[in-house]
C-alpha positions in Angstrom: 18.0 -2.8 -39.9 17.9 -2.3 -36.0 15.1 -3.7 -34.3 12.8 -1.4 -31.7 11.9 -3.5 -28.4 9.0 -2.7 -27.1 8.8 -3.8 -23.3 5.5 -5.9 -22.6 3.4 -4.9 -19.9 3.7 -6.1 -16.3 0.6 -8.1 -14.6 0.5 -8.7 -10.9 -1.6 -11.5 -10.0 -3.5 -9.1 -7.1 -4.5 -11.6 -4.6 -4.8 -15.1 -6.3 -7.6 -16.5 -4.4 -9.4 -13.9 -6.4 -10.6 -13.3 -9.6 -7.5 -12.2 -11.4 -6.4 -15.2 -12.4 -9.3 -16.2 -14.0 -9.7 -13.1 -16.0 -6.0 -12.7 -16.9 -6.6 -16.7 -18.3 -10.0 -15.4 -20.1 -8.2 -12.2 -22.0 -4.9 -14.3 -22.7 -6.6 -17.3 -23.9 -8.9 -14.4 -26.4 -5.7 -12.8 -26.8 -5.8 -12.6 -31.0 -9.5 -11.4 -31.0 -9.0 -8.9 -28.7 -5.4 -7.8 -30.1 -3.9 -8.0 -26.6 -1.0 -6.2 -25.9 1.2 -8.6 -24.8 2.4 -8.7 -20.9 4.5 -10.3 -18.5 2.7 -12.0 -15.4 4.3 -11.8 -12.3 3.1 -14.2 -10.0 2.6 -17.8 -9.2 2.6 -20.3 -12.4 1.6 -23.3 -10.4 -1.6 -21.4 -9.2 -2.3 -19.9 -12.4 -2.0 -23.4 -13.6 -4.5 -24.7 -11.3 -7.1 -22.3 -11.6 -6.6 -22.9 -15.7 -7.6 -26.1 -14.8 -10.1 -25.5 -13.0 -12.2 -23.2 -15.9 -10.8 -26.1 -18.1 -9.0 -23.5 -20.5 -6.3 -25.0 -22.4 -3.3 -22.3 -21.6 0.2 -22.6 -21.9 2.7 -21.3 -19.6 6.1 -20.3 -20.2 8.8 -18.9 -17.4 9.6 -15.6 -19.1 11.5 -12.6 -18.8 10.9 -9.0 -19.7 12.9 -9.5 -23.0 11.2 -12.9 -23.8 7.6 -12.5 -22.6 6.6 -10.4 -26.3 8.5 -13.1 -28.3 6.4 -15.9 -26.4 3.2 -14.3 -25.9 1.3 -15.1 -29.0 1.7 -19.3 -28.0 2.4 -19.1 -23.9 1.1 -16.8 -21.4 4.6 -15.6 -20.0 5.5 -15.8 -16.1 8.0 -14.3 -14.2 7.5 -16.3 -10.9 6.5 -15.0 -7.4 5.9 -17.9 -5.8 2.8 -18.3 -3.0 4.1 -19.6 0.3 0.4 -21.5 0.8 -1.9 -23.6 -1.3 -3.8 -21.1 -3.4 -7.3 -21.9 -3.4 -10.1 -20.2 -5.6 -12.1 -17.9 -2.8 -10.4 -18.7 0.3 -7.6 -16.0 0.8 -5.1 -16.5 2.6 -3.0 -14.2 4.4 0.5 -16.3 4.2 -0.1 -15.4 0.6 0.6 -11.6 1.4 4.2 -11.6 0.7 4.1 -13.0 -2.8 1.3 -10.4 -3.5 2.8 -7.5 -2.5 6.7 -8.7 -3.8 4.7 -9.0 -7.4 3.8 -5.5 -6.9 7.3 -4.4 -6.0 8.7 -6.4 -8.9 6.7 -4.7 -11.3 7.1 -1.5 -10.0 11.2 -2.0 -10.1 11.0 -3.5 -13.5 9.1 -0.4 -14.6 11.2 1.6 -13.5 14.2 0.5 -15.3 12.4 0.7 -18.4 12.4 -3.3 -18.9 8.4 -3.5 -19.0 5.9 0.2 -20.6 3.7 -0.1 -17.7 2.1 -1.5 -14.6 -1.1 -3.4 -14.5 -2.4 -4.7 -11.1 -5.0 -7.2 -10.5 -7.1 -6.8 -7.7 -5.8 -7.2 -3.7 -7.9 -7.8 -0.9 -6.4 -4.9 1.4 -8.0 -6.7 4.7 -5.9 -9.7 3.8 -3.1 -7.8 3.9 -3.3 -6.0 7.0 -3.8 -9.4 8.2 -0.1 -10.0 7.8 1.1 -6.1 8.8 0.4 -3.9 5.3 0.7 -0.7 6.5 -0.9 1.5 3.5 -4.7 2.1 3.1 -4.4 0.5 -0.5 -3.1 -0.1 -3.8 -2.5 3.7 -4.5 -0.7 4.6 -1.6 1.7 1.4 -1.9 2.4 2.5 -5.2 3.4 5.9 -4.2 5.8 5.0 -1.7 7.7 2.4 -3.6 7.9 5.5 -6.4 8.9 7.7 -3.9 11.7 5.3 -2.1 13.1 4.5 -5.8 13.3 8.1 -7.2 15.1 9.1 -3.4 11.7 11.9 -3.0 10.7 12.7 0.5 6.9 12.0 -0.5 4.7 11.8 -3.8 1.4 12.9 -4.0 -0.7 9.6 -5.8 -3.8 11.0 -7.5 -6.5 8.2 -7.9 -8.2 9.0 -11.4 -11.0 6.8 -12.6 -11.1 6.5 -16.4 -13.9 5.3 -18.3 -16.2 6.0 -21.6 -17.8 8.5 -20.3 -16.4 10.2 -17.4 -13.2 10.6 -15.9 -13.3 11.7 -12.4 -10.5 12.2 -9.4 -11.3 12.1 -6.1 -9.3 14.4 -3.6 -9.0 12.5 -0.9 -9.5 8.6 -0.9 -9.2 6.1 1.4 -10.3 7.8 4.5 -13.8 7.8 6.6 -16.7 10.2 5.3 -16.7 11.9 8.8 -12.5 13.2 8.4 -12.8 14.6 4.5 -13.6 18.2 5.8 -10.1 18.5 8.5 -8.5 16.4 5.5 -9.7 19.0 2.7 -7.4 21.8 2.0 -6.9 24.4 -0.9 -3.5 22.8 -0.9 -4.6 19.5 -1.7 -7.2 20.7 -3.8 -4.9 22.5 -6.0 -2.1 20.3 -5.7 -4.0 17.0 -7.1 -5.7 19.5 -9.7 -2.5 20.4 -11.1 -1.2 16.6 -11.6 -4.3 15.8 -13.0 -3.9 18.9 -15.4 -0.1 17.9 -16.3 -0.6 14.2 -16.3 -3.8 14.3 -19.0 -1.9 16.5 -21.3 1.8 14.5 -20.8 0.1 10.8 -20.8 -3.1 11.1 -22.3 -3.0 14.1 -25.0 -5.4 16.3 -24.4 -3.9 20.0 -25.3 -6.0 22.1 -22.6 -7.7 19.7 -20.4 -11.1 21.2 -18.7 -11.3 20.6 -14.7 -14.9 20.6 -13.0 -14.5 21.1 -9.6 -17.0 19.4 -7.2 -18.0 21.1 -4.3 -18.0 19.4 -0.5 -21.4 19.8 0.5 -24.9 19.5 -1.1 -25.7 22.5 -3.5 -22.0 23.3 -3.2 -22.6 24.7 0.2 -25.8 27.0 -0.7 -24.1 30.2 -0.4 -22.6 28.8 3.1 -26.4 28.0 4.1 -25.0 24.3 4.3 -21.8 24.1 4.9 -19.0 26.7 4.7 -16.3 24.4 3.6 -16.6 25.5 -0.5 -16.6 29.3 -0.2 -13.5 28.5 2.6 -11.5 26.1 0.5 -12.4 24.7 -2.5 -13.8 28.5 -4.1 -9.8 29.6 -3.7 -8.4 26.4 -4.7 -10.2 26.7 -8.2 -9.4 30.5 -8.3 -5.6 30.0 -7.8 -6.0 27.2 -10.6 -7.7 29.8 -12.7 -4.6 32.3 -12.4 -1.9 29.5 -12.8 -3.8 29.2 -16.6 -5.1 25.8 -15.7 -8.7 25.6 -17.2 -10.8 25.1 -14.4 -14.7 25.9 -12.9 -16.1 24.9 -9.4 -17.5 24.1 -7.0 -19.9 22.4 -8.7 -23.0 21.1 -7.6 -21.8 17.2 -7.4 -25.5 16.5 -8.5 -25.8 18.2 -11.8 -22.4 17.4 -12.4 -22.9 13.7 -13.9 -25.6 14.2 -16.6 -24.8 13.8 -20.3 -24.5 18.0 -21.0 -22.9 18.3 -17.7 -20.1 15.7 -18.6 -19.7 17.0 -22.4 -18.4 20.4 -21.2 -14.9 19.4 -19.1 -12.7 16.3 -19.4 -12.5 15.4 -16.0 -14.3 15.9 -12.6 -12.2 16.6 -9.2 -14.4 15.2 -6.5 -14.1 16.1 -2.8 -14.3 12.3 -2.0 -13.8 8.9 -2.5 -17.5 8.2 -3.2 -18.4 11.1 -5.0 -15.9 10.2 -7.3 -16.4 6.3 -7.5 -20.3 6.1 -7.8 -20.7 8.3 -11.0 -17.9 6.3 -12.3 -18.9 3.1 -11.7 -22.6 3.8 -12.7 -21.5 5.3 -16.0 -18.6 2.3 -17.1 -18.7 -0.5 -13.7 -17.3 -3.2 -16.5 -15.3 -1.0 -19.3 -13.9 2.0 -16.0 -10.0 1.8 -15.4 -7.9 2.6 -12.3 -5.3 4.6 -13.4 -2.8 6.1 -11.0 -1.5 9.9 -11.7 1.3 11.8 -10.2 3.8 8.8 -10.7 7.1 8.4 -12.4 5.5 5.4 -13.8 2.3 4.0 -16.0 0.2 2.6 -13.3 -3.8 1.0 -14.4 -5.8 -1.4 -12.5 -9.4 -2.8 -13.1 -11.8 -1.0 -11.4 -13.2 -4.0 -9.6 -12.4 -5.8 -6.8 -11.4 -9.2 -5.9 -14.9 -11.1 -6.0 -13.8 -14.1 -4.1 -17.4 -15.6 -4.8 -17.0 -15.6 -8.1 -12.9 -16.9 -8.4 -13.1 -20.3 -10.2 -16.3 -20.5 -11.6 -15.7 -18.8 -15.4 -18.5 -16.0 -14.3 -16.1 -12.9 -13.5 -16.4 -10.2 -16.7 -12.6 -9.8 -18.3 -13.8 -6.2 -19.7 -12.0 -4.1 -17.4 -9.2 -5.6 -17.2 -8.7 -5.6 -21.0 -9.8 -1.7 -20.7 -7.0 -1.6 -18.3 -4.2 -3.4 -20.2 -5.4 -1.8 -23.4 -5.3 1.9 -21.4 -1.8 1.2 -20.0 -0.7 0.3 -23.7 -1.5 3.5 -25.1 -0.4 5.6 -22.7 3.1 4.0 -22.6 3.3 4.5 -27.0 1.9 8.0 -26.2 5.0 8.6 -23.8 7.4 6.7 -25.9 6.8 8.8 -28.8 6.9 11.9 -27.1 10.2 11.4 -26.0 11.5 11.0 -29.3 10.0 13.5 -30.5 11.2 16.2 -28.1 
């Protein structure tokens, strides 16, 4: 009888003076209570060592591969190395570090890629540690996107940031950018664009048959009739009708503050926001420890916690494991999901 393989996960480290490690220690070392999916962890096993150490958790390592990390997984927390080029110590980043985090990045993205690991899971970075040593993208997202998009040989992919949670999924249109440049930034284009990845990806990854779009307004009352702002009627009113006529299930703009309520959230299956914070505060409010980071419009599973690095909390056993798990647990599914519908097609 031939023998499926199913690839393990890959886990960056993120920034290892954060929290990651400690809550990639706390899951694995939990790992047959929680049913973990198994992963690979691709980073640096002498600092993942120390910080075990450190919490006084009793973990084993084991230098692993893509094809050994499942086989190992249930008595060694399996490494693919990505060695730090400085000490790593727990809440003192360190920019000579950067190189290790972002190669653990690329690694996982390559090995995911080539189909050797289902997904990729990323622990938090500290993006102003790694402008420090020359990053050039805003964050996470945008990395992600051009590593897909320098693989796959595409002039440009769109990345569509969709926060996932128990009870809300919501997008936001544009991201990383200051409040004061979202209305030059906003266009029906975009609008429509990230609505219809959004639409394609939920149905492709997640399995919802017809998934329902609310569509946020820009301004306060969704513009009152232009009374505050003219931006909605201009742009995002034509965005959501050309989505209505492409047979995408879509209504907006919404008032973004009767969006969020219990009703209001029963009646589509995710919200397109205008903006990063319109997007991020409901979220976080509604699920801050159980909300994933998932990234859409990739040729790749991509989830994240949807935390940050907490460097004041690295080291001290304090930092909550709950979104991580949510995130590994997310990235799991989605990659059976996608598995199975290929052989089924």
């Amino acid at each position: 009888m031939t023998t499926t393989h199913t690839p393990p996960l890959a886990l960056t480290m993120g920034d290892p003076a954060g929290i990651g490690l400690d809550i990639t220690l706390a899951l694995w070392s939990d790992r047959k209570t929680l049913s973990l999916p198994p992963f690979l962890f691709i980073g640096d096993a002498a600092a993942l060592a120390e910080r075990a150490a450190l919490l006084g958790l009793d973990v084993a390592l084991a230098a692993a591969t893509p094809e050994t990390a499942a086989s190992v997984f249930s008595d060694a927390l399996p490494v693919l190395a990505a060695d730090c080029a400085a000490p790593v110590v727990a809440g003192e980043p360190d920019s000579r570090n950067a190189a290790a985090i972002t190669g653990a990045i690329e690694t996982a993205v390559a090995l995911t890629m080539a189909g050797r690991t289902a997904a990729v899971v990323t622990n938090p970075i500290a993006k102003a540690v790694l402008y420090d040593a020359g990053f050039g993208f805003p964050g996470h997202t945008e990395f992600l996107a051009d590593l897909a998009a320098k693989a796959t040989g595409e002039e440009a992919l769109l990345p569509v940031m969709l926060l996932a949670g128990p009870k809300l999924r919501a997008v936001p249109v544009t991201i990383h950018i200051p409040l004061k440049d979202v209305p030059e930034a906003l266009t029906e284009d975009l609008i429509v664009e990230t609505a219809v990845i959004t639409e394609r990806d939920l149905r492709q990854r997640f399995g919802i048959t017809r998934p329902r779009l609310a569509i946020a307004g820009l301004n306060p009352h969704a513009g009152e009739g232009g009374a505050l702002g003219l931006e909605d009627d201009a742009i995002v009113r034509p965005a959501v009708e050309r989505l209505k006529a492409a047979g995408i299930s879509a209504v907006g703009p919404l008032p973004a503050d009767t969006m969020f309520h219990d009703a209001a959230r029963a009646s589509y299956d995710v919200a397109l926001c205008m903006y990063h914070d319109q997007a991020l505060i409901p979220a976080k409010a509604l699920g801050f420890d159980d909300s994933v980071n998932a990234t859409l419009g990739l040729p790749f599973i991509r989830t994240s916690p949807d935390h940050g690095t907490a460097f004041a909390l690295a080291g001290k056993g304090v930092a909550r494991p709950d979104s991580l798990l949510a995130a590994l647990s997310l990235a799991a599914v989605l990659a059976a999901h996608e598995r199975n519908t290929k052989e089924t097609a």
